[in-house]
N, C-alpha and C positions, 0 to 999 in steps of 0.2 A: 504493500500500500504506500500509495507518494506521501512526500512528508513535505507538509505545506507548511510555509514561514514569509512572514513578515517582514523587512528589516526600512532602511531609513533614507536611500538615497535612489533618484528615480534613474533608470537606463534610456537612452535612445537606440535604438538596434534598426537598421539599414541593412536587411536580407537580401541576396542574389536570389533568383528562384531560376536562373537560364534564362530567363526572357527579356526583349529589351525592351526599357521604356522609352516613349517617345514623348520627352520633356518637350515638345511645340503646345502639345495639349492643356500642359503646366507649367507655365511660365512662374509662377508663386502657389505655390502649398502650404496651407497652417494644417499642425499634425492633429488631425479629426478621424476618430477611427469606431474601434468596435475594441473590445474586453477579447483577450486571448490569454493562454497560460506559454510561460519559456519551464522544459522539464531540464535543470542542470541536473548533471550525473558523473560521475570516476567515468575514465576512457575505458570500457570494455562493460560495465555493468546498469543494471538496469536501473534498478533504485535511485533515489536522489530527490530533491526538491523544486517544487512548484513554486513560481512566480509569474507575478503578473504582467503581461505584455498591453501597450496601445498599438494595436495597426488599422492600417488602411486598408480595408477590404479589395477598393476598387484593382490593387496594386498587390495584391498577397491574397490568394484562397492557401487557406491553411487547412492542413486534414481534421477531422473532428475526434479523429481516433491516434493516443498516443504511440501506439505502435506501427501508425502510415506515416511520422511524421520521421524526414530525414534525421539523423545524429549527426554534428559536425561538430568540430574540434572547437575549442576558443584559446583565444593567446590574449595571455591576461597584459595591458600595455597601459595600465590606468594613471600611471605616472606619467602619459605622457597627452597631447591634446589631438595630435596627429593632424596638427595644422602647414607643416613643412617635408618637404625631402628627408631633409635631414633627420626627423623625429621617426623614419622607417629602420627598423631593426636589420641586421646583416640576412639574407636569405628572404627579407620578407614574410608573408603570410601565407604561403602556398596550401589552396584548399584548406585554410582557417577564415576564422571569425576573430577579430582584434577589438577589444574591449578598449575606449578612449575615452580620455573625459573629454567634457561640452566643451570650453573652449572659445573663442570669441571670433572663428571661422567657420564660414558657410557649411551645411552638410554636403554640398556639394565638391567643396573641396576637399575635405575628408572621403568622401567614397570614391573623387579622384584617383586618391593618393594610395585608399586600399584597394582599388579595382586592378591598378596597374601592373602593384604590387602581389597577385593573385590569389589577394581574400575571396574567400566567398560570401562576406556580407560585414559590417560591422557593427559594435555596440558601441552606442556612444552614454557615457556615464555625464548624469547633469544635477546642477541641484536648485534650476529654474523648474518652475511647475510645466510638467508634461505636454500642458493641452495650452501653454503660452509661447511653445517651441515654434517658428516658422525657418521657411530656406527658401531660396529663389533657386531655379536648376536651369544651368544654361539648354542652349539647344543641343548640347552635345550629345549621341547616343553613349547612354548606361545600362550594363548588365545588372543593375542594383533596382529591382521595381518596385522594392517592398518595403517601405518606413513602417515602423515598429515604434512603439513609446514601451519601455521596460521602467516598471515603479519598485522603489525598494529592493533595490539587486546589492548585498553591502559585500559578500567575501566574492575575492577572485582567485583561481590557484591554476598552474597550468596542468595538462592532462585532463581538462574536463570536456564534457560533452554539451553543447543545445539542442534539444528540439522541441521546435514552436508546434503550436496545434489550440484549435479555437473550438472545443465541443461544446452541442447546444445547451442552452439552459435550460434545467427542466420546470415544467411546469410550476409544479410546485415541490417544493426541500417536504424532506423527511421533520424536519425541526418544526414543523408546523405540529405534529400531533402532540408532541411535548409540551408546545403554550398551548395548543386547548386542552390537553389534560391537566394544565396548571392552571387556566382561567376557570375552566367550569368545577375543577376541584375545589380553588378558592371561593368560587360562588355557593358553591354547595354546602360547603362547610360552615361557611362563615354566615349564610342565610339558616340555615340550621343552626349552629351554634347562637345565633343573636338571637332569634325568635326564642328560642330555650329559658335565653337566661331574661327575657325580658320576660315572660310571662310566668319565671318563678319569681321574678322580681313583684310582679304584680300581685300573685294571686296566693302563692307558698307563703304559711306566716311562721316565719323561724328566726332562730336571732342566730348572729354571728360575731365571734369576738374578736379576730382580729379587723382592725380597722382600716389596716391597707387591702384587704379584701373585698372590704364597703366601699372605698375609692372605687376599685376598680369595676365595682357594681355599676357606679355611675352611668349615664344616658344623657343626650342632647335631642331634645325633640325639636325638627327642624321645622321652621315657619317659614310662608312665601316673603317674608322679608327677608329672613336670612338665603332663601333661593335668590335674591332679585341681588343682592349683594353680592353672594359668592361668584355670579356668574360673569358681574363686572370685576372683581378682582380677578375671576381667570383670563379674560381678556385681558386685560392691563398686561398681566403678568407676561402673558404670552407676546404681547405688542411689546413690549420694553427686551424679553429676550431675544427678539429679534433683531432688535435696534442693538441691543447695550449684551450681546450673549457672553462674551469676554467677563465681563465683569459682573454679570450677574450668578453663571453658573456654578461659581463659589459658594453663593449666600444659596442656592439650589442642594450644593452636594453637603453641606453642611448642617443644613434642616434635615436632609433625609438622615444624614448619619444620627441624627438628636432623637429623630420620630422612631426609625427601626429600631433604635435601642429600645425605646420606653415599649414599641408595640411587642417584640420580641420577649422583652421581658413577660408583658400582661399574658401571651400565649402560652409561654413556656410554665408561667407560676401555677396552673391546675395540677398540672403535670408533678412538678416538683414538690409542692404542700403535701402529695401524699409520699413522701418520701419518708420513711419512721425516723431518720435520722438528720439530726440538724436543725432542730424548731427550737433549739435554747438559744437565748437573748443575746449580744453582745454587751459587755459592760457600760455600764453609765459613763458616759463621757461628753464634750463639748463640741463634739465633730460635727460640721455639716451633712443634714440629712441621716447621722446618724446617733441625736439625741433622744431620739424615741427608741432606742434600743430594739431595731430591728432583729428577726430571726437568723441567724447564721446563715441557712439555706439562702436566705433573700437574699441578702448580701452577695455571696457568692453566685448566684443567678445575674446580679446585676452588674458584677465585673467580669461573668462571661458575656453577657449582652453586649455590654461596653467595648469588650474585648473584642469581639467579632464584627460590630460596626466598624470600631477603631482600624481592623485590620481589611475590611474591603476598603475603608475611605485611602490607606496607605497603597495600596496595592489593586487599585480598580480600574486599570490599564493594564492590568495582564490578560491579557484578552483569552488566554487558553483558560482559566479554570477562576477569574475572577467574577464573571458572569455567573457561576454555582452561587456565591455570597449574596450578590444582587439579588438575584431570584430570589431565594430565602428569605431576606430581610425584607424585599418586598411584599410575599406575602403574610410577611408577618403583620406589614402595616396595614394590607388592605383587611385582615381577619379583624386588626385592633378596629381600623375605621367602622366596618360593619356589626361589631357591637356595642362602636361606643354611641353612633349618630342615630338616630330612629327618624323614619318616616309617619309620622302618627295616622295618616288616613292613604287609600288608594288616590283621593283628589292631588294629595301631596306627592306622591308619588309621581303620578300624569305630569302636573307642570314643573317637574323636577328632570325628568326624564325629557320631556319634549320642548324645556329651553336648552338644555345640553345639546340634544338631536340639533337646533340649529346652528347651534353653537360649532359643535362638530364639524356639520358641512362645509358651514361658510369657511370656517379656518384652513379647509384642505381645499372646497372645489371653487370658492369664489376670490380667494385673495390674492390667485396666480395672475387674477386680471390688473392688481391694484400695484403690485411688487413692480422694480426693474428688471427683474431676473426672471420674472414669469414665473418663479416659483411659488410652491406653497409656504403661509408662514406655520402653519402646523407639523409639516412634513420636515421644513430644513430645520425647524426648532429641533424635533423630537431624533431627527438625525443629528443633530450637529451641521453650525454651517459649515458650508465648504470654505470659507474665506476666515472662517475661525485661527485665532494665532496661538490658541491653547488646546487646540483638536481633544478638549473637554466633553464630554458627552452628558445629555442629563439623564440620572438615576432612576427620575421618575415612571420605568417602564419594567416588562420584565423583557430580557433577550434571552433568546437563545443561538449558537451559532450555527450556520447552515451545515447540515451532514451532506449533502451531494456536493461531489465534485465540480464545482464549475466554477467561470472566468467572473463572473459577478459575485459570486461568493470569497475570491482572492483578492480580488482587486478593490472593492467600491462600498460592498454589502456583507460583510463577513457574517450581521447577526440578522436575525429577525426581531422585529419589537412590536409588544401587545403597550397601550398605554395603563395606567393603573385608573385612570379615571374610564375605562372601557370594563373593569372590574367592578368598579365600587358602584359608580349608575344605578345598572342593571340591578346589581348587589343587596342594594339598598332596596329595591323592590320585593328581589325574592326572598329578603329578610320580613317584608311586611306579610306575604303569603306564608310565611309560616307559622307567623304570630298568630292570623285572622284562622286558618286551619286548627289550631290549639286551640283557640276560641268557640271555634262553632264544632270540633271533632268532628272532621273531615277526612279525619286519615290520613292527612298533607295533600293531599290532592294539589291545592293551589299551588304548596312549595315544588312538587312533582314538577308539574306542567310549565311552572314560571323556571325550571332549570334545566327542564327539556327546550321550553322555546330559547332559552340563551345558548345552550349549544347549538341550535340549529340556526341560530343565528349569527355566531362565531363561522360555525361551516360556510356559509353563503359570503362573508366576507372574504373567507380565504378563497371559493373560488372568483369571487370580482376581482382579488388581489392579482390572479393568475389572468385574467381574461384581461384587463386593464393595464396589469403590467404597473402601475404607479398606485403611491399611498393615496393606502380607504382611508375613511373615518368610519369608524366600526361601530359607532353608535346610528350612524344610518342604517343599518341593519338589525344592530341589538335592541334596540328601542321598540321596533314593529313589532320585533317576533317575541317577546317580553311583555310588552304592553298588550298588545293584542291578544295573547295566549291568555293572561291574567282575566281579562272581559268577556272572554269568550267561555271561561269556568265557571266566570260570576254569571251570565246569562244562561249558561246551562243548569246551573243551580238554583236559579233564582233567588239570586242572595245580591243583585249590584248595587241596592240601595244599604245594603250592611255596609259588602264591600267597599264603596265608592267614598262613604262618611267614618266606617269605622264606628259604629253607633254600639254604643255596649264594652266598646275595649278601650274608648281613650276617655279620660276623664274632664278633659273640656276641647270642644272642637269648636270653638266660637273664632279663635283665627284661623280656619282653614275654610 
């Protein structure tokens, strides 16, 4: 299996393929291409690592399969620009590839100096952005037809091998079933878990002695004012990291490291309380946060919580196995989120859900109009922009990394990403469906159906993702099939006037 890697400085590569091109056609070229892989290898063996190529289609069909794809030599010359005669080695290049840096000379002059010299193609090592590269090519005929952009190519050694090769993209990555079994597991869970504890909250009459326990009992019952606010603050927020992402994605990666902590903890403490060991006190002291002489366990809970935020915030550029800590802590916080917020009625619910929905849309399909770049400001946010000088990413997502092999998975798109607000939404519904099912002893029917219709409506985004080819907003989809599932139980049951007001389970619905 190829062993794909990352590193730090991009390549230009200027392949022979035998054919000539006829620069009358191209009098100026800017390097505009398609995603391809270069497979380096030891001279004789197969194995080795994948990197990502720019080329030019109209000028290079490269095979899709890596074993049609020729093996040629490379001569490692990175010390040198190979903008002169003189900068040619004794013997030349015969039937090699010559690795050069960029250089402040034409690519034309360079694949002069290697054509003559009997390369069969060159790289050029640069550390100008790839797609900013241009040449002018005289009229001269060139055996050279193929311009290449190579990204992040850092070690050279002689004795190795390339072969370039562009196979297609597949529909859709294997990493997909991964986020919907971590979206809808989170949704399940956490709609279950919150309805549980909200209606032993309610209606169980039992006392409890510890009081960080009771803390965590707490609930936010959410009113359309506090809807009509949160939604301009996510605007804002989102408008400002567009404008100001540099300096904002700090005060982003810093919050989440604060929130996972606190949410991880409140997860993990069920779990832990029943541990027989560790509920003795810590002594009386003057310590911050630890004057109430918390339980040992606690304590210890909460410098591994701390611990593990601490250590993805340190390390959450490791893109091989820092993505496992993300996830995690993420849904730690979407589990905290869904039993700490309550939806008191289905009405709250609806205009919760369907100012997001527009919310949603417009940020991904209407602001490509509004932008210079035609971009979306939901899309380059939740990726990172490209113009970004701190290639910071924001947290607020879960990813996972693509398992198929392909040129857009190396080069461009290494992860997939669900948002966290496309969890908690929905979430927060199907937490009110389980409440109202305890209530009327339903058998969950509501919670069922409200977490059937959000997987199926996670599915339907993934395939628009594959058929469109560019970022959804996944609440254009979760919302219908959520919303709609939910009124469609309440109509068959004849229950939408319970449903709809919550009459009997909330104790004042005079703001909703």
């Amino acid at each position: 299996m190829n062993q794909k890697t990352q590193v730090q400085i991009p390549l230009t590569a200027i392949v022979s393929l035998s054919k000539t091109l006829n620069p009358n056609l191209l009098q100026r070229w800017t390097a505009l291409g398609e995603y391809g892989m270069a497979h380096f290898s030891e001279k004789g063996k197969v194995r080795g690592k994948d990197y990502c190529i720019f080329f030019n289609s109209q000028w290079a069909r490269l095979p899709q399969d890596l074993k049609k794809a020729s093996r040629i030599q490379t001569f490692d010359l990175t010390a040198s620009v190979l903008c002169s005669p003189s900068e040619v080695p004794d013997g030349g290049f015969p039937n090699r590839i010559p690795m050069v840096l960029r250089g402040n000379c034409t690519f034309y002059e360079k694949v002069r100096l290697a054509q003559i010299n009997g390369a069969r193609g060159i790289l050029i090592v640069s550390k100008d952005k790839p797609l900013q590269l241009e040449t002018r090519l005289s009229t001269r005929r060139l055996t050279f037809r193929s311009l290449f952009i190579c990204l992040r190519l850092q070690t050279f050694g002689e004795g190795r091998e390339v072969a370039m090769y562009a196979p297609n993209e597949p529909a859709l990555d294997y990493n997909m079933v991964i986020i919907f079994l971590m979206a809808v597991g989170t949704v399940a869970i956490g709609g279950y878990w919150a309805g549980s504890r909200d209606i032993k909250k309610r209606y169980m009459k039992h006392k409890r002695d510890d009081s960080a326990e009771k803390q965590d009992e707490e609930t936010v019952d959410v009113t359309p004012i506090m809807i009509c606010v949160f939604v301009v603050m996510c605007c804002t927020m989102l408008v400002l990291l567009y404008y100001f992402y540099d300096h904002l994605v700090y005060v982003i990666i810093g919050t989440f490291c604060l929130a996972s902590s606190v949410s991880l903890h409140s997860c993990l403490w069920p779990f832990v309380r029943r541990i027989p060991f560790g509920a003795c006190r810590i002594p009386e002291n003057n310590l911050p946060y630890c004057h109430k002489r918390p339980q040992v366990r606690m304590l210890l809970l909460s410098l591994f919580c701390i611990g593990v935020s601490a250590t993805w915030c340190v390390f959450r550029n490791e893109d091989q196995w820092a993505w496992v800590l993300q996830d995690a802590l993420g849904i730690a916080f979407c589990l905290y989120m869904l039993k700490t917020i309550r939806l008191p009625t289905f009405k709250a619910c609806t205009l919760l859900l369907v100012v997001l929905f527009v919310y949603d849309v417009f940020f991904v399909f209407i602001t490509p109009f509004f932008t210079k770049s035609g971009e979306s400001i939901m899309v380059e946010v939740a990726a990172g922009p490209t113009n970004s000088s701190t290639h910071e990413k924001l947290p607020m997502v879960l990813k996972v990394p693509r398992l198929n092999s392909s040129p857009l998975a190396l080069c461009d798109r290494p992860f997939s990403l669900l948002g966290f607000g496309d969890i908690l939404v929905p979430g927060l519904l199907v937490a009110y469906c389980h409440r109202f099912d305890i209530l009327m002893q339903s058998s969950r029917i509501y919670f069922v159906a409200c977490t059937i219709g959000y997987g199926i409506g996670l599915l339907i985004t993934f395939v628009a993702l594959a058929l469109m080819e560019m970022g959804q907003p996944a609440l254009l989809y979760l919302v219908p099939c959520t919303l709609l599932t939910s009124l469609a139980v309440a109509l068959w049951r004849k229950e939408l006037p319970l449903f709809w007001t919550g009459s009997g389970f909330v104790v004042n619905t005079s703001l909703i």
